[in-house]
C-alpha positions as CSV (number, residue, x, y, z in Angstrom):
1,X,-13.7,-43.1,-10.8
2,X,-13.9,-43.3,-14.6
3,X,-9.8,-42.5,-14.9
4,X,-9.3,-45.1,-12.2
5,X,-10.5,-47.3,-14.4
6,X,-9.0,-46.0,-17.1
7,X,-5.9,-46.3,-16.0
8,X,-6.4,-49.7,-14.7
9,X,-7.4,-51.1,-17.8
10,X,-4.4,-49.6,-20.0
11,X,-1.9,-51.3,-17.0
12,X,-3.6,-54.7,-17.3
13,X,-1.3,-57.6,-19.7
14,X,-2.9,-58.1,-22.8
15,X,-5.6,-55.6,-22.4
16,X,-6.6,-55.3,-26.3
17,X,-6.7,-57.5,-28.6
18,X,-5.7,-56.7,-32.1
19,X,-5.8,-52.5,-31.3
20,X,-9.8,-52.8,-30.5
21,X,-11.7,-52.6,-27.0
22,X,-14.6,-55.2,-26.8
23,X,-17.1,-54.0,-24.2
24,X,-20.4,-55.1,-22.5
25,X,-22.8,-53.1,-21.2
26,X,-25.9,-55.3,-19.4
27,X,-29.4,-53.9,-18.4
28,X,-32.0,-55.1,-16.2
29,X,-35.4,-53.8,-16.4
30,X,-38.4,-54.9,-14.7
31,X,-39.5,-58.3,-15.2
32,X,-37.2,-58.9,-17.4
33,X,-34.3,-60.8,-18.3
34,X,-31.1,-59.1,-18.6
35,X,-29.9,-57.7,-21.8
36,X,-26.2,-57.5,-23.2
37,X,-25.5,-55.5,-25.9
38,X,-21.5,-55.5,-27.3
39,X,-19.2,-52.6,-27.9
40,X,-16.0,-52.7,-30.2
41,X,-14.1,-49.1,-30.1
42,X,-10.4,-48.2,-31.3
43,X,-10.4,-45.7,-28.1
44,X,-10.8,-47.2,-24.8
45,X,-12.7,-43.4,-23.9
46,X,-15.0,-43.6,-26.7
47,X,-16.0,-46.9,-25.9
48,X,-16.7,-45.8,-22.2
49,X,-18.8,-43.0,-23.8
50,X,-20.7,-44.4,-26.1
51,X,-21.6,-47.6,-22.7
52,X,-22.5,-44.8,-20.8
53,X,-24.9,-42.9,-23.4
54,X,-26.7,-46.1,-24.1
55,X,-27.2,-46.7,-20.5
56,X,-28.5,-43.5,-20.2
57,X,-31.1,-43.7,-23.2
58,X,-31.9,-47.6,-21.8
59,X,-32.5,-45.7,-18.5
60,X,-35.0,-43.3,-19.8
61,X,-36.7,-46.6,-21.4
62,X,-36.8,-48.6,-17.8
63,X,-33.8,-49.5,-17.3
64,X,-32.8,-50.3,-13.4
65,X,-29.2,-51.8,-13.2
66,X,-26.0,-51.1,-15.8
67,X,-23.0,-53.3,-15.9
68,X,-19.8,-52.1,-17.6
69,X,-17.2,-55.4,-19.0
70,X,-14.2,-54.6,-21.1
71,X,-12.3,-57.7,-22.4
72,X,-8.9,-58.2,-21.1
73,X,-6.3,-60.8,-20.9
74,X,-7.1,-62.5,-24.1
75,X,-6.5,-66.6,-24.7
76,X,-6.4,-68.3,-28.1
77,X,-6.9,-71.7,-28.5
78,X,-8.5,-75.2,-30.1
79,X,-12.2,-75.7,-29.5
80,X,-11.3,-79.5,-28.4
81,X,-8.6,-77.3,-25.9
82,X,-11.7,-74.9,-24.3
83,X,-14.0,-78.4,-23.8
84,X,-11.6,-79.8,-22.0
85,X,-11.0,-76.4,-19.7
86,X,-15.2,-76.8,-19.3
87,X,-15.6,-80.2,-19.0
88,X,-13.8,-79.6,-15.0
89,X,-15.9,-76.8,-14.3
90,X,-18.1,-77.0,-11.4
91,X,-21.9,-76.2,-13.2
92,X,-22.9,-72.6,-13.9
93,X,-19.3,-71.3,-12.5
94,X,-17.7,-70.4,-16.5
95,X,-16.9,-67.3,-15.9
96,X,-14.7,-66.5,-18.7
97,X,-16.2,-64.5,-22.1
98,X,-15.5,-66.0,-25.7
99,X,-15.4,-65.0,-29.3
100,X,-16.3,-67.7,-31.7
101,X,-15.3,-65.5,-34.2
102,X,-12.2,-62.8,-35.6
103,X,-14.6,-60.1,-36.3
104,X,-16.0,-60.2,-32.4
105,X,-19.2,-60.3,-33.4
106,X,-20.0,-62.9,-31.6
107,X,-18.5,-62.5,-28.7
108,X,-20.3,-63.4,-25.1
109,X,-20.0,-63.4,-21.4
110,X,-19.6,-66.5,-18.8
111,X,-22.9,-65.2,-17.8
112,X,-24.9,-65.5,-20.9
113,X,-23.1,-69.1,-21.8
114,X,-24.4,-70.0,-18.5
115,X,-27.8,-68.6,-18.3
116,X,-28.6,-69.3,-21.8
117,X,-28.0,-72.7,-21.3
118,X,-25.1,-72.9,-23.8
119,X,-23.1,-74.7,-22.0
120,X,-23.5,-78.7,-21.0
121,X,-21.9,-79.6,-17.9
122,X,-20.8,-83.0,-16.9
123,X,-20.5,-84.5,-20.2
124,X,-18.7,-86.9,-21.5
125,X,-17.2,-85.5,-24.7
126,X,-18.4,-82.0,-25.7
127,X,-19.8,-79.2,-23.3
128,X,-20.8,-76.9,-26.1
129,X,-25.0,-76.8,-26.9
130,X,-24.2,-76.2,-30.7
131,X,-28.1,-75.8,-31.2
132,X,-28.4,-73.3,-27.8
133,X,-25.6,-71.2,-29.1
134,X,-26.9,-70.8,-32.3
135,X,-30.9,-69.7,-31.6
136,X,-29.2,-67.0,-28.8
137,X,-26.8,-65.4,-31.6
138,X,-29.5,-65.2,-33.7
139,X,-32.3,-64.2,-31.3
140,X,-29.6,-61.2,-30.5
141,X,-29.2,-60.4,-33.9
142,X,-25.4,-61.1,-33.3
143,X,-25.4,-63.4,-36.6
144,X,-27.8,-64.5,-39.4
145,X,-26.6,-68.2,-40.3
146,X,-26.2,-70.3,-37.7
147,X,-22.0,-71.2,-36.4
148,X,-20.2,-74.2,-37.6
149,X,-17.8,-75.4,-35.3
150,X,-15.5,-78.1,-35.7
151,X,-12.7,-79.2,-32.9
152,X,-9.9,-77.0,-34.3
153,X,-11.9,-73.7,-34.6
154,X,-10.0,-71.6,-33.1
155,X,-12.0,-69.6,-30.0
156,X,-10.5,-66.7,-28.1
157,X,-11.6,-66.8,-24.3
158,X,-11.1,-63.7,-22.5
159,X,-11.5,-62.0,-18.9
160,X,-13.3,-58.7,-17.9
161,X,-12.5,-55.5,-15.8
162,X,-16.0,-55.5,-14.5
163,X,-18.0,-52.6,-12.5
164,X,-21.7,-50.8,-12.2
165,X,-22.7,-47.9,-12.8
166,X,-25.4,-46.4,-10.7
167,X,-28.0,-44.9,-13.5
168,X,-28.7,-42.1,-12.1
169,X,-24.9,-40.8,-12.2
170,X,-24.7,-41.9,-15.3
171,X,-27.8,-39.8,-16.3
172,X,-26.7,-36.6,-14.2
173,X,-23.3,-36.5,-16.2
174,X,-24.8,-36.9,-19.5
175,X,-27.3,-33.7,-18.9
176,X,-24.6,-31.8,-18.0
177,X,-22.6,-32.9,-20.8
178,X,-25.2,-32.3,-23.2
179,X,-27.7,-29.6,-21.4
């Protein structure tokens, strides 16, 4: 399965963005809400790897559920441009990633924008909770000083190749890998 996905990710238009893979991997455990942790490899394989051995460690910690995202099909453009793009989106239905950022850092699913409560739906003139955005980087230790956007910052947006991983294979393969 892994080189069909592989392979599929290599084919895909615009599949890395300046030579680096930007991945997700997202863990459920018990009473809990999910948690996303980000990936940024040179080697699409490494990056794989090194999703699949912290699934495996998260697993022996609790974990129950493991979702594999890798960025793909990359959009640059205006802040005032991606309001506009949310500001017709039905509520809770963003389903596109974005950096706010070159270095990727801070770099986030649709699904935390719209679980976190990030994004402001049905407004008038700006969708983005500046204030929401901010406490959830730095909660996730994904930046220090708080994110000052203006209307020309320049955001990248950016689809996934999206699948789960049951655990338990993931844990099988990495003792034999490692016995």
């Amino acid at each position: 399965m892994e080189r069909q996905i592989v392979d599929a990710l290599i084919n895909k238009e615009n599949a890395r963005y300046k030579t680096k893979w930007l991945g997700f991997l997202s863990m459920r455990y018990q009473n809990t809400q999910v948690k996303v942790s980000n990936f940024h490899f040179l080697s699409l394989s490494s990056l794989i790897n090194e999703m699949k051995k912290t699934a495996f460690y998260a697993f022996e910690q609790g974990a129950l559920v493991s979702k594999f995202d890798i960025a793909c099909d990359y959009q640059e453009l205006s802040l005032i441009n991606w309001n506009q793009q949310i500001l017709h989106t039905k509520e809770e239905h963003y389903q596109r990633g974005i950096l706010f950022d070159r270095k990727e850092q801070t770099a986030l699913l649709g699904q935390e924008l719209n679980h976190q409560k990030i994004l402001q739906y049905g407004q008038k003139e700006i969708c983005l909770h500046l204030e929401n955005l901010n406490r959830y980087l730095i909660q996730t230790g994904k930046i220090v000083q708080p994110l000052h956007l203006g209307g020309e910052t320049l955001v990248t947006t950016f689809d996934t190749y999206s699948w789960l991983y049951d655990i338990r294979d993931i844990s099988a393969s990495f003792n034999q890998e490692n016995p």
